[in-house]
C-alpha positions in Angstrom: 30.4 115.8 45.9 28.3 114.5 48.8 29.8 115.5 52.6 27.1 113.6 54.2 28.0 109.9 52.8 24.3 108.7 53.2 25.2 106.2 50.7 27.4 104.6 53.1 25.2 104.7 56.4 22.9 103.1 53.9 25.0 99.9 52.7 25.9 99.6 56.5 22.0 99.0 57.5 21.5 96.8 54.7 24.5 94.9 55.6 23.6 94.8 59.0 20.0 93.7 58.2 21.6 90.5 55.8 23.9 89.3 59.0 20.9 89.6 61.2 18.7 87.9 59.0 21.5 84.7 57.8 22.7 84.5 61.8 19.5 85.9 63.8 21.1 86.9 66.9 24.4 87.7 65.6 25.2 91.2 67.2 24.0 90.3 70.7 25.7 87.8 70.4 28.9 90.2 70.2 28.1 92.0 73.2 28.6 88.9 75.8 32.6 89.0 74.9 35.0 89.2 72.4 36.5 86.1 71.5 38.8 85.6 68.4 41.5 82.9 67.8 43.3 85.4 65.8 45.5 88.3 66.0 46.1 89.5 62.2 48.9 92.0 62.0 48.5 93.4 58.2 49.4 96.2 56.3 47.1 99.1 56.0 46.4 99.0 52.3 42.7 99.6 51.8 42.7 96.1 49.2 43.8 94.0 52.3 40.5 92.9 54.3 41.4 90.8 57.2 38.0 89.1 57.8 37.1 89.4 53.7 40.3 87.4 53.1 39.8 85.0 56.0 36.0 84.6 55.7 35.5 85.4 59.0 32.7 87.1 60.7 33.2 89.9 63.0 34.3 89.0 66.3 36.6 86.4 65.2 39.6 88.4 64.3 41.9 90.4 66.3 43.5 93.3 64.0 46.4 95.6 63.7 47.2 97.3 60.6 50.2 100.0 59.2 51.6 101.2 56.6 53.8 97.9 55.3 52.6 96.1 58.2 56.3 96.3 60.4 56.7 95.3 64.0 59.3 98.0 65.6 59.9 97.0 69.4 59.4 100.6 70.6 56.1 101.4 69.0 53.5 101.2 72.0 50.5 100.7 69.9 51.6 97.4 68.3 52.9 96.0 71.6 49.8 97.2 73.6 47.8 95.4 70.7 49.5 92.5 71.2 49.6 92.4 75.0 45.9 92.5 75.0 45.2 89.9 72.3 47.6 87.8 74.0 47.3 88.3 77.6 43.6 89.4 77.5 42.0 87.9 74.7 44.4 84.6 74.5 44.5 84.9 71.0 46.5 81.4 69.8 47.4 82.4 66.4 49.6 85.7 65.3 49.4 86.1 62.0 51.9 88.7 60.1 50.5 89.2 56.6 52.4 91.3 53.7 50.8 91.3 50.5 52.4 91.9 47.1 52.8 95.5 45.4 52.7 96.9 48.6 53.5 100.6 48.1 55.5 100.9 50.8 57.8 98.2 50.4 58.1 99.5 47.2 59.1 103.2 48.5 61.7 101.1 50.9 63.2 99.1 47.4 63.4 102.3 45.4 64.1 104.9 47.7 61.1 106.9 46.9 60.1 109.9 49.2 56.3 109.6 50.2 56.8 112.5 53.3 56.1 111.7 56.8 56.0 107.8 56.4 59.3 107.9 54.7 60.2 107.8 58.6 58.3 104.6 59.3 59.5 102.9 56.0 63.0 103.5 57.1 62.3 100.3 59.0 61.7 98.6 55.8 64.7 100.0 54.3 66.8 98.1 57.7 65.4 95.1 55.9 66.6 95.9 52.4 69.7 96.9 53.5 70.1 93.5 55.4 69.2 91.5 52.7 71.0 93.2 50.1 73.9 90.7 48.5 70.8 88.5 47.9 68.5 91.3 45.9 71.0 92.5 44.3 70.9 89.0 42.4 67.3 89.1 41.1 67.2 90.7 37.9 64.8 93.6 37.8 63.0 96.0 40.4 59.3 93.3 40.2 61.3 90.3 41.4 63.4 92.7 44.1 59.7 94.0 45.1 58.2 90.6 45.5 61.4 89.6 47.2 61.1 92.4 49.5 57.4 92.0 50.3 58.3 88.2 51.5 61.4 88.9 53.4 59.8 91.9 55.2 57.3 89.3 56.4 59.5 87.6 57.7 61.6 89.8 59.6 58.4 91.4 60.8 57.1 87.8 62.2 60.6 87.5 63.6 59.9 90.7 65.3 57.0 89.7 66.9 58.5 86.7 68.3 61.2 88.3 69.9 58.8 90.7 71.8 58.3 90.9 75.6 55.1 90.0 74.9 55.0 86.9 73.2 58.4 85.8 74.8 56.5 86.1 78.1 53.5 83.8 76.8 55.6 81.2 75.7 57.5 81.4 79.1 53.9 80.6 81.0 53.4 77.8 78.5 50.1 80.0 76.7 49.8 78.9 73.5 51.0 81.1 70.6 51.2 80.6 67.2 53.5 82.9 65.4 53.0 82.8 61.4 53.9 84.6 58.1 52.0 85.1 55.0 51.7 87.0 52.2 48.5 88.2 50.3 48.1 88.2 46.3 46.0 91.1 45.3 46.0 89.3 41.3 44.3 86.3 42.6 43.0 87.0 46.5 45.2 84.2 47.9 47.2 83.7 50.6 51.0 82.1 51.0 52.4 80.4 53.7 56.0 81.8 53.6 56.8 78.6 56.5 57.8 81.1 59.4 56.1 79.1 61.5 56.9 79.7 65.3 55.7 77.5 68.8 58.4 78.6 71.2 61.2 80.5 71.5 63.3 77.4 71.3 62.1 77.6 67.4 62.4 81.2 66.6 65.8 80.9 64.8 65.5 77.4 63.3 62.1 78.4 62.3 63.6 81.8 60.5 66.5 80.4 58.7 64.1 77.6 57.0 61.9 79.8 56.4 64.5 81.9 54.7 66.4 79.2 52.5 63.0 78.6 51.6 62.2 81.5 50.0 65.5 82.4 48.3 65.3 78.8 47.3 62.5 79.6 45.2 62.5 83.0 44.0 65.7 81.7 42.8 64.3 78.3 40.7 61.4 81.0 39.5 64.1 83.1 38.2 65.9 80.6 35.9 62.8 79.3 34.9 62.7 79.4 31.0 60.6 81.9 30.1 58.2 79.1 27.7 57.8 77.6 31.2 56.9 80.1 32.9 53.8 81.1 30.1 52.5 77.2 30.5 
């Protein structure tokens, strides 16, 4: 087995050779400043690309990335992320983005034991537990799992809203764009789940449509007749 990883170091100059040569200028361009729109705030699943998915070029995305892509108010690496996007970078859009068969959602749903990140899941298991009644109704452990992906989104994005950080932007009038998404690895699309968030005047409103929306339908998915559902 190579240690070296030439192989690597040599897709990296040819990739770096193809940007150069499609946008001539491209990386000097990067050293004047750093200016992206965007803060993406993802899991850290190797299959979930921020700037693939977007089709963005370097430079243009802000990103933070952890193991089922949770927001916890004490961890100091999210929130200093997010201070500087905001307050530094004055990033508009905050983009929380789940995707589907994430493994540690799916360690949250089952109670599976992974080792040290069983600690950091436990924050996924606080949204299991709070949205249990509800998943208890979905029929087997794929529709709980999809279920879960969507609603951890959301609480996550609901999270982030309810930070110092962004409660402070919106209190100085900065614009900040609070959304939640999920990713399908079977197709390489993104969902708008409709937590979409301005102010902190919309925060609940925004999170209780956003919910009804989604039980609303996983539930007309699940009683859809199964001849339906193969058209």
């Amino acid at each position: 087995m190579p240690y070296r990883l030439h192989d690597l170091l040599n897709q990296n100059r040819e990739w770096a050779a193809r940007v150069e040569s499609e946008r001539p200028g491209f990386f000097t361009s990067l050293l004047a400043q750093q200016a992206p729109q965007y803060l993406w705030i993802g899991c850290a699943d190797s299959r979930v690309p921020a700037n693939e998915i977007l089709g963005l070029l370097p430079g243009d995305v802000f990103v933070h990335r952890n193991v089922a892509n949770v927001v916890v108010h004490s961890d100091m690496n999210a929130l200093s992320v997010m201070q500087f996007a905001i307050d530094q970078l004055q990033v508009h859009h905050v983009m929380v983005v789940g995707h589907y068969g994430c493994g540690g959602v799916r360690a949250a749903l089952l109670g599976l034991r992974v080792g040290v990140v069983d600690n950091w899941i436990r924050h996924v298991q606080d949204v299991r537990k709070k949205h249990r009644a509800w998943l208890d109704t979905l029929a087997g452990d794929t529709e709980k799992l999809q279920a879960l992906c969507e609603l951890n989104v959301l609480e996550q994005a609901l999270n982030v809203c309810e930070t110092t950080v962004v409660q402070d932007a919106w209190a100085r009038n900065q614009t900040v764009v609070v959304h939640g998404w999920v990713y399908g690895l079977h197709n390489g699309l993104l969902e708008d789940l409709e937590m979409t968030v301005r102010s902190a005047e919309e925060v609940e409103p925004a999170y209780e449509q956003a919910l009804a929306a989604l039980k609303l339908r996983l539930s007309a998915r699940k009683e859809k007749p199964a001849s339906q559902e193969a058209g």
